[in-house]
C-alpha positions in Angstrom: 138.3 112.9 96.6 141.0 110.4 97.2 139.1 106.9 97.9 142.4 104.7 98.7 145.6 104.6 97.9 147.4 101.3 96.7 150.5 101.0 94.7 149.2 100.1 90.8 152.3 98.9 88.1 152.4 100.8 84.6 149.9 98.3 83.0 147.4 98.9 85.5 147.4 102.6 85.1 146.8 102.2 81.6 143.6 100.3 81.9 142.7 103.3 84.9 143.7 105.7 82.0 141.2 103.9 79.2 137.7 105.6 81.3 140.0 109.1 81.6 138.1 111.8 78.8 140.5 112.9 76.4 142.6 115.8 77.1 146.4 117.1 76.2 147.2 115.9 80.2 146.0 112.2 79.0 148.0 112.3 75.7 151.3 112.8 78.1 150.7 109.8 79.9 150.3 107.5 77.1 153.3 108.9 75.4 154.6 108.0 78.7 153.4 104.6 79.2 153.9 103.8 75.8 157.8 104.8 76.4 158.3 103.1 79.6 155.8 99.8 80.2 157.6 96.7 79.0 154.9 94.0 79.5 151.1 94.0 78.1 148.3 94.4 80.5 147.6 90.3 80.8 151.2 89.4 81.3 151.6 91.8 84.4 148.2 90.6 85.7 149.9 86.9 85.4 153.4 87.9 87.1 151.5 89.7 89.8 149.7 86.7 91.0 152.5 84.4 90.5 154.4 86.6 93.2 151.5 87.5 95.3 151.4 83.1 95.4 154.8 82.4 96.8 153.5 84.0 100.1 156.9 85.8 100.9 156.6 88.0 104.1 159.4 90.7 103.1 157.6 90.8 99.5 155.2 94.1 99.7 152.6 95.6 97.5 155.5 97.8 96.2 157.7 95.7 95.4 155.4 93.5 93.6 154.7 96.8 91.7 158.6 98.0 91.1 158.9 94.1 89.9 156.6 94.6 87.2 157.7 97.5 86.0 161.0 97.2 86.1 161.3 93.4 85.2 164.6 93.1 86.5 167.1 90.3 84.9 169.8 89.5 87.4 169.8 89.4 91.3 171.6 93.2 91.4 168.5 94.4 89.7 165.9 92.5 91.7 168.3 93.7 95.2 168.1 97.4 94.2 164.3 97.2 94.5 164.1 95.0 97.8 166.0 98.8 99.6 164.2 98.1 103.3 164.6 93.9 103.4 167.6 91.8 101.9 166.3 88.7 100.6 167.9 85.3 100.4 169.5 84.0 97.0 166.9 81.2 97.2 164.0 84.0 97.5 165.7 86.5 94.3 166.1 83.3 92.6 162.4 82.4 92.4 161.4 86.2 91.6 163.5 85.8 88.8 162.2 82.2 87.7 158.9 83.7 87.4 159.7 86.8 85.8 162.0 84.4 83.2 158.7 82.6 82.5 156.3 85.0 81.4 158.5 86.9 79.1 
């Protein structure tokens, strides 16, 4: 039964995944998050609350999520995530300040 539904980044499904029995589906998906997450658990947990802290309207739940995952390095990559708002150079600027920081 599905209890709620909220957008979780790469690192967070890993932790979800650490209480999941064993079982070939669960192998999969840590060959998968082993391929494809590029931060550790604590690093995402920092970046996340840095941008959840800048109280930006257009920034969503998603996109905080697409952020962490993707770690986007120039203003192209941070605009291809941001698809429903456009944000100001000011605004992609400070994503990428904090993203720049916890690396």
């Amino acid at each position: 039964m599905i209890l709620e539904r909220k957008p979780v980044n790469l690192c967070e499904v890993e932790e979800i995944l650490k209480d999941v029995p064993e079982s070939e589906r669960k192998t999969q998906m840590d060959l998968y998050l082993k391929k494809f997450c590029k931060t550790k658990p604590e690093t995402a947990k920092k970046i996340k609350k840095d941008l959840e802290d800048m109280d930006l309207m257009k920034l969503k739940n998603e996109h905080i999520v697409k952020i962490i995952d993707l770690l986007p390095e120039d203003a192209s990559d941070t605009n291809k995530i941001f698809t429903d708002v456009s944000l100001t150079e000011d605004e992609t600027n400070k994503i990428l300040e904090i993203i720049k920081k916890h690396k």
